[in-house]
N, C-alpha and C positions, 0 to 999 in steps of 0.2 A: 947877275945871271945864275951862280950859282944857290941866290934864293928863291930864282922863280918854280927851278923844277919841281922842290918840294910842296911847293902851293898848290902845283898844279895836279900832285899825286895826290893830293889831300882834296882836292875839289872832283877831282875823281870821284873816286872812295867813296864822297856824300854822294853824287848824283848815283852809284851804281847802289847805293844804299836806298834812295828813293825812288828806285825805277820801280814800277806794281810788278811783283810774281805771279807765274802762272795759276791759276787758278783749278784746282782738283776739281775734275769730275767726278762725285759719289757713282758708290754701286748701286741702282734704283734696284737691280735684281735684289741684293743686299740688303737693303733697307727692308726691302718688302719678305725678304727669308724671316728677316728679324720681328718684326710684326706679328708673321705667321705665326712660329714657335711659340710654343709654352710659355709664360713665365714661371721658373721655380717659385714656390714661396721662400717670403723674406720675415726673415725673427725681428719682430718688431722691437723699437732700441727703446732705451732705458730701464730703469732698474726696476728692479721685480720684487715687491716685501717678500721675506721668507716668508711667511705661513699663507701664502697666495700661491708660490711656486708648492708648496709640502700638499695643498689642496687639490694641484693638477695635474693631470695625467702628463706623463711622460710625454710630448709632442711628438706626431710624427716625424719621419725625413722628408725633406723636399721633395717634390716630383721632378727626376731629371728627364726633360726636355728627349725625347725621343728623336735622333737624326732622321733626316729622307734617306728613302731606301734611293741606292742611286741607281742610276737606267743607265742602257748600253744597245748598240744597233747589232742585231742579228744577221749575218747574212748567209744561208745555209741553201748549197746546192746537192741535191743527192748523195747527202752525209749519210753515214752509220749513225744510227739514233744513241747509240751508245756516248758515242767521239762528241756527238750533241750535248746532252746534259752532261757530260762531264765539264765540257767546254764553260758552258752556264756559269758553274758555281766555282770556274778558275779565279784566282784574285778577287775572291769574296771572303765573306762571312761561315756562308754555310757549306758543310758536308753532302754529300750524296752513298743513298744506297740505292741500287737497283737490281730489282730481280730478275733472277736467272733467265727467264724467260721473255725478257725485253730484247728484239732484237728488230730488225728492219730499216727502213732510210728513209729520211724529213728533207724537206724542200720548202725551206721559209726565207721569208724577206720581212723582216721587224724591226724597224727603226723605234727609238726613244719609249723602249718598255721594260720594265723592271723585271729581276728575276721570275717573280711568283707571275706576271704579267705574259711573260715568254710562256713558261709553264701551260699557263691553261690555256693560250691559244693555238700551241702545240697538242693538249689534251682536245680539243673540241675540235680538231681536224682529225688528227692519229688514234686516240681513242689510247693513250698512255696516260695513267692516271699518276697521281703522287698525291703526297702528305706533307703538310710541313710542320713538323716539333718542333719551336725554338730555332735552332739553327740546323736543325739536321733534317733531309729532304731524304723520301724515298719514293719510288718509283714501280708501279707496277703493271703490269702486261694488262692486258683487254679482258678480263675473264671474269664469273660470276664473284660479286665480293659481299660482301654484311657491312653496315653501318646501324649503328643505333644513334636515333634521334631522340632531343628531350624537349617537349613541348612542355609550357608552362600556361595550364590551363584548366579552371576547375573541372570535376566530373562532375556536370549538374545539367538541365535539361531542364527549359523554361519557355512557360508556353501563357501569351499574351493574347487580348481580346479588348478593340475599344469599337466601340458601338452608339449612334446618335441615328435617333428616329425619328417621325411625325406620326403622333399618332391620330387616326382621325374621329376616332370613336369605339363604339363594340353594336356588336349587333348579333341578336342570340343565334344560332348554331342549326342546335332545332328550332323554329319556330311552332307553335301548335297551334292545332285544327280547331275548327268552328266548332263551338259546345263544349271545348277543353279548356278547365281551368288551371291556371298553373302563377307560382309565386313567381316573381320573374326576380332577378339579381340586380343587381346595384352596384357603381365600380369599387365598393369599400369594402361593405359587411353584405353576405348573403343572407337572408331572411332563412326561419326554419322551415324545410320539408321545401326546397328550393330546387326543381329540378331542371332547370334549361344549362344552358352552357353557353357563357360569351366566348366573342372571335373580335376580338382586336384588329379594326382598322388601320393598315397602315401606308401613306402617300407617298414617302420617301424614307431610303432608307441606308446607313453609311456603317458598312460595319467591316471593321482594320483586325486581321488575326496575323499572329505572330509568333514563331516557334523556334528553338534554338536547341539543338542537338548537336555540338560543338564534334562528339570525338563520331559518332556513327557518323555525318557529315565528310569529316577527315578520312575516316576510314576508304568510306566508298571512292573519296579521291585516289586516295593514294596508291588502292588497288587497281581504279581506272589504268593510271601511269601506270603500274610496271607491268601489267598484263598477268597472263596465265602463261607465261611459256614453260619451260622444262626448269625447274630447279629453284623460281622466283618466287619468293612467301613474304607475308607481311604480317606483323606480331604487333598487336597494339595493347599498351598496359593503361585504362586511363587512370587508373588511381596513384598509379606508381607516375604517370608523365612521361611515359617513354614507348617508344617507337621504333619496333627493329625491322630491317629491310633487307633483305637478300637478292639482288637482281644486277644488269649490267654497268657498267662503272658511268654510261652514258644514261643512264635510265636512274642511276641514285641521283646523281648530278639534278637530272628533272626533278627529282623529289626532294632534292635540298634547295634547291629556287621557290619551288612552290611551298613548301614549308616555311620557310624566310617570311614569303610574299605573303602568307596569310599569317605568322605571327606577327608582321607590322601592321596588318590591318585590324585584328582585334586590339591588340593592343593600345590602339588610338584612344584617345578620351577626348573626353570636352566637356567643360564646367556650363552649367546652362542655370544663367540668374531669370529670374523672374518676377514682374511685379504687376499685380490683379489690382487696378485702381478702378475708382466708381469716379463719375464726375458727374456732377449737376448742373445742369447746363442753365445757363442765365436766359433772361428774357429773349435776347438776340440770337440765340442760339437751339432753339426750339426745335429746330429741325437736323440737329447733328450736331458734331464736331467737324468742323471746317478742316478736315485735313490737309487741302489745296495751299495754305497760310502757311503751313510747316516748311521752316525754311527759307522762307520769302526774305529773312534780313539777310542773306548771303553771306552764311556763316559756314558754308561747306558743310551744312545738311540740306535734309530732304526727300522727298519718296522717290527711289528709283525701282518701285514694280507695284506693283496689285496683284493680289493673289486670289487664287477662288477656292471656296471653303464650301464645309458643311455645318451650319448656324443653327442652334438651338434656342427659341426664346419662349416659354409657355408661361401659365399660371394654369394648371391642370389640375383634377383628384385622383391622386394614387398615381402619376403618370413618371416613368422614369424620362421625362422629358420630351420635348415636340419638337422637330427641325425643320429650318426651311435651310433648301439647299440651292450655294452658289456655285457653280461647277465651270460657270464660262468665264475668265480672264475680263476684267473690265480696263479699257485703256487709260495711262494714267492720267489724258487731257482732264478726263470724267472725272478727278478728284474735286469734290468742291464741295458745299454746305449742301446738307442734306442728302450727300451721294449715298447712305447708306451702305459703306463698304464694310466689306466682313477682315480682310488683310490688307498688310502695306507692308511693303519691305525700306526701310529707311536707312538712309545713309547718313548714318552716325553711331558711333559707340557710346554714348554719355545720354543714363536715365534722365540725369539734371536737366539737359534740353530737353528731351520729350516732355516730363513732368511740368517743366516750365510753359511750353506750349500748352498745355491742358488747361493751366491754372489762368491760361488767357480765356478759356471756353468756358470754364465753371469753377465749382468749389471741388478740389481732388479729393479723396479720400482713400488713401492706401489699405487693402482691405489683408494681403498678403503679399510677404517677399523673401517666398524660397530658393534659395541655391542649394544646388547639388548637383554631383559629378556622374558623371553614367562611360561604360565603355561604346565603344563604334558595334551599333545594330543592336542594342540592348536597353531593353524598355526603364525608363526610370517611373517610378510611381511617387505622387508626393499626396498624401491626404491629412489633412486638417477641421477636424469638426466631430459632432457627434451621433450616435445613434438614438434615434428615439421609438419607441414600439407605439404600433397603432394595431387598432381591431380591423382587419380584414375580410374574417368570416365567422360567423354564428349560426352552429347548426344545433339540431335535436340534444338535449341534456338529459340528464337524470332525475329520476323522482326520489324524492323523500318522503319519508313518515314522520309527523310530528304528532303528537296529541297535550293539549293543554286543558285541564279537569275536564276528562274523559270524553274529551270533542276528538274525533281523528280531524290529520287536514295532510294533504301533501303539496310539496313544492317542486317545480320545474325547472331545473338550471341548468342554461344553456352551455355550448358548450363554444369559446370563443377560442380564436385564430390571431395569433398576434405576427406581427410582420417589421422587421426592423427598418425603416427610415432614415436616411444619412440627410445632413443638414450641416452644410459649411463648404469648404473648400477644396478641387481635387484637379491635380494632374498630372496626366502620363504622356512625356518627353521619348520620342524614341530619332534618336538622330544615324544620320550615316553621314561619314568624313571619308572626304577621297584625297589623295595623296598629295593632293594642292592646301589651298585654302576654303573650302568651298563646303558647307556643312547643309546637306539635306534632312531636312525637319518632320515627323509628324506629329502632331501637337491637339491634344483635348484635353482643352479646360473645362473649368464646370463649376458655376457658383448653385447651388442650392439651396432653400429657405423652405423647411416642411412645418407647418404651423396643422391645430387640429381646428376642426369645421365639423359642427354638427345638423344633419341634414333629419327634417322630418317628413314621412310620407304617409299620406292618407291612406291605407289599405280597406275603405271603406267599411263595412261592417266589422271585419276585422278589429278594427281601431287606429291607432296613429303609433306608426314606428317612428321608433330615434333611430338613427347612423350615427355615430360616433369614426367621421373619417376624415382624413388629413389630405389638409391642401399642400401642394408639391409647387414653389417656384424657381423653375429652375432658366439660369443661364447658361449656355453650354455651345460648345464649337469644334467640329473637328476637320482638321485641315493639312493641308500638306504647304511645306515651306521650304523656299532655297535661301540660302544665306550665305555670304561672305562673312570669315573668321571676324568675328567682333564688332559685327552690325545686329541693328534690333531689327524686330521683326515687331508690329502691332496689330492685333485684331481689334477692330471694334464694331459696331454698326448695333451693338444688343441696346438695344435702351426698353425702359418701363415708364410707365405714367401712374402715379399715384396721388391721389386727390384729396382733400379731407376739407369739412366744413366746421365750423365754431360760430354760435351762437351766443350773445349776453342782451340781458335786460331786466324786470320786472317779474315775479314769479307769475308763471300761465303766458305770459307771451312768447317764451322761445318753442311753446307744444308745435308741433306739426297739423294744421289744418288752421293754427291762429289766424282771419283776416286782419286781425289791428296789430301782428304779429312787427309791422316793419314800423309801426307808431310809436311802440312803448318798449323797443328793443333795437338791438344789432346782429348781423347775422354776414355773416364772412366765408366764403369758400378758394380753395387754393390747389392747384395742382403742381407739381414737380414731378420732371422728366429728366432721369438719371439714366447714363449709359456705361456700359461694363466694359474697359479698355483690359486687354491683357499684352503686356510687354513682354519679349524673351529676345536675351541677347547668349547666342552661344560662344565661347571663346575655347577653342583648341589649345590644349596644355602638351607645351611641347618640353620635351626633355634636352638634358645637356649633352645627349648622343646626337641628336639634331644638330645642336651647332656644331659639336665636333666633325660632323660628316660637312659641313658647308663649310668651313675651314678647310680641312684634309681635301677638297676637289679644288680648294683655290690653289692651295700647296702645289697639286699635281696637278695644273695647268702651268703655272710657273717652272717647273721641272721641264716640260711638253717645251718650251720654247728655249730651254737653255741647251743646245747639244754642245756644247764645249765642253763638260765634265762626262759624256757619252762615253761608256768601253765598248771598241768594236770587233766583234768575232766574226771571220772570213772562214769556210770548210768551204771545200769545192770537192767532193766524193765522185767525180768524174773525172777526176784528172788524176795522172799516172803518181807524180809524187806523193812523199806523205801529206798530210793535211795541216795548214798554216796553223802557227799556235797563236793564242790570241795574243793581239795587239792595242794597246791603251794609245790612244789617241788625244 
């Protein structure tokens, strides 16, 4: 007996040894604090050669992790505005000054808001203004004040113009009378002693002006807000970037919002790639690019819009281009082979797919792929190619005297008009970004190919003039586009037909009028029908203040649901006693 007890304190022992412990509940609020916060940097380990440390700069200090401001419930019945912000900034951080002239009584109810929080919703009722330096807050009465504001914005003023026509012809001005002769013009070169005048026809016509006057803009705003009343002035410096204000403390407030609101919005960018492909469409494909097919493997692309544009496709002389315009939204059922569409808005961010789609329809041929960055509402221009001069106009010249053994003779020379020619690649991107994701586009590309062409014309008695004038092929599109940050957007519908024949055999049988021509020879003809696709995919570049603002609101909704760490201040300014001091809770 007296060896059982001990066995039986020992069998104890183990089962109270093996019972399961309770098991901790973490802090999810906790966890998720820790998340939020900064991480300091950490001095990466291991050793360092000397002449590696003697090469590098002195390393910063860590970044320490900045605390939440803490919040506290306000509850103020016909306080002394005074007993008020003093109360605020009891068992805090910061100081208070206030002026002399602060005086009257607050009646609020503010639960789970931070000191500066309290502040300005006290200020946007009562019309009590304050500062805060660091930690020291002052406070000032309702009355006229100054503030200088510093915009950061060039002083420059830019003024845009994109333009796409159809032209339908010319047709002269004066025309003249029966028994009047007169030299008529030519759309190149005008003959000498040429006196009519052409008038360009034109069918349609799309023309985008755009101007930017960044600080006169600002100005007239700013003066709108604080009015003309007694005592209120506005001093704008733009070269210096600064902005002084004199007006009521409720009225700077308005022009520091609206200042904010429109440095965020110029300050927006978005990188805009883009890539000019040519494709040649195979046998089966004759009649377009089958855009309906895009996306058909259900790969999470696809067209999710049609857009209506204004299309440029000529082969003209001397013509800065001919347009046919699409202006009515075509449905997207209507995508399909040979729809002839001008835009598509496509749901995907990756060229590789698109490109890869095309190279189903023909042979690609990348002709241009510019990126470049542009600000919000600000025209970017991208051009690639070169200038070539042509003869335009030929009027009346000069005489000479020559004599050669004692013969006089003179000579007439004319006097020509050269006219420069652009031939290659050009576009101007002007995008607007609104506070979402959402990037509106106006977009004219423009392939060009000015080759020269000589024209001769009978002037009967006269004789035979030459032209000497240049054929202009241009492809060209101006449109308007919506886009989600990081989808493409596609024009196409331009296509050309170009034909060429080749002959071989026996010499004298390949002439033109040969009939034993197809007996003693070969003779082969070919046409190819290439279409001009342009891609743009815009992407919004967002800065690391971005993510720190969508942080710092998760932060302070998590704050918003924890009121256990709340301090709470009671005034009751209608009641006979002194006034409660505050109470941590």
């Amino acid at each position: 007996m007296p060896g059982l007890i001990p066995g039986l304190v020992l069998c104890l022992g183990l089962l109270a040894g093996c019972a399961e412990r309770p098991r901790r509940t973490p802090d999810v609020a906790e966890a998720i604090r820790a998340e939020l916060a900064p991480t300091p940097a950490v001095a990466a380990s291991g050793a360092v050669p000397a002449r590696v440390s003697d090469a590098l700069a002195e390393p910063a200090p860590p970044a320490v992790p900045v605390p939440p401001e803490p919040r506290l419930d306000l509850l103020v019945n016909n306080a002394n505005a005074r007993e008020v912000f003093l109360a605020l900034v009891a068992e805090t951080r910061y100081s208070m000054l206030m002026h002399p002239d602060v005086t009257g009584s607050i009646s609020v109810t503010l639960r789970g808001v931070t000191v500066k929080e309290a502040l300005e919703s006290i200020r946007d009722v009562y019309g009590y203004d304050f500062r805060m330096e660091g930690r020291r807050i002052t406070i000032y009465a309702p009355t006229l004040q100054t503030r200088i504001f510093t915009i950061n914005y060039p002083h420059a003023q830019r003024i845009g113009r994109s333009e796409v026509r159809v032209s339908s012809g010319a047709a002269p001005s004066n025309p003249g009378t029966a028994g009047t002769t007169t030299a008529t013009s030519t759309a190149g070169a005008q003959g000498a002693g040429a006196q009519s005048t052409q008038r360009q026809g034109e069918s349609s016509r799309i023309s985008t002006n755009s101007s930017s006057d960044f600080w006169a803009e600002l100005s007239d705003a700013v003066r709108g807000l604080v009015g003309k009343g007694e005592g209120r002035n506005v001093v704008i410096s733009p070269q210096a970037g600064i902005m002084a204000v004199r007006a009521m403390p409720d009225e700077l407030r308005q022009v520091e919002r609206f200042l904010k609101a429109t440095q965020v919005a110029v300050e927006r960018q978005v990188m805009l790639e883009a890539k000019i492909v040519e494709v040649e469409l195979r046998e089966g494909q004759q009649s377009g690019i089958n855009w309906g097919a895009f996306g058909s493997d259900s790969n999470g692309t696809g067209v999710i819009g049609v857009l209506g544009s204004g299309v440029a496709t000529s082969n003209a002389l001397l013509s800065s281009g001919s347009t046919a315009s699409g202006v009515t939204p075509v449905p997207i059922p209507s995508v399909a082979a040979g729809g002839g569409l001008f835009g598509l808005a496509l749901a995907t961010s990756q060229f590789a797919a698109v490109l890869g789609f095309l190279e189903s329809q023909g042979d690609v041929q990348t002709l241009s792929s510019p990126r470049l960055a542009t600000l919000n509402n600000q025209k970017a221009v991208l051009k690639v190619g070169a200038d070539d001069y042509f003869v335009t106009n030929v009027t009346g010249g000069t005489t000479t005297s020559s004599g050669v053994a004692g013969v006089a003779g003179s000579t007439t020379l004319p006097t020509l008009t050269l006219t420069p020619f652009f031939s290659g690649i050009a576009l101007d991107v002007t995008p607007q970004i609104d506070d979402g994701s959402s990037i509106m586009l106006h977009i004219h590309p423009s392939v060009t190919t000015v080759t020269e062409k000589t024209k001769d014309v009978d002037l009967g008695s006269v004789g035979l003039y030459r032209l000497p004038l240049a054929s202009s092929s241009v492809n060209e599109t101006d449109t308007m586009v919506r886009l989600q940050d990081g989808n493409i957007a596609a024009i196409g519908g331009l296509m050309q037909l170009s034909s060429s024949r080749s002959a071989s055999g026996v010499p004298g049988s390949t002439a033109e009028g040969n009939p034993f021509g197809f007996l003693l020879g070969n003779r082969a003809s070919s046409a190819r029908k290439k279409e001009l696709v342009v891609l743009i995919k815009p992407t919004i570049i967002r800065t690391a203040q971005d993510w720190e603002a969508q942080t710092e609101r998760s932060r302070a909704a998590l704050e918003d649901i924890d009121a256990s760490r709340r301090r709470v201040i009671k005034l009751d300014g209608s009641a006979q006693e002194a006034p409660a001091k505050p109470a941590a809770r």
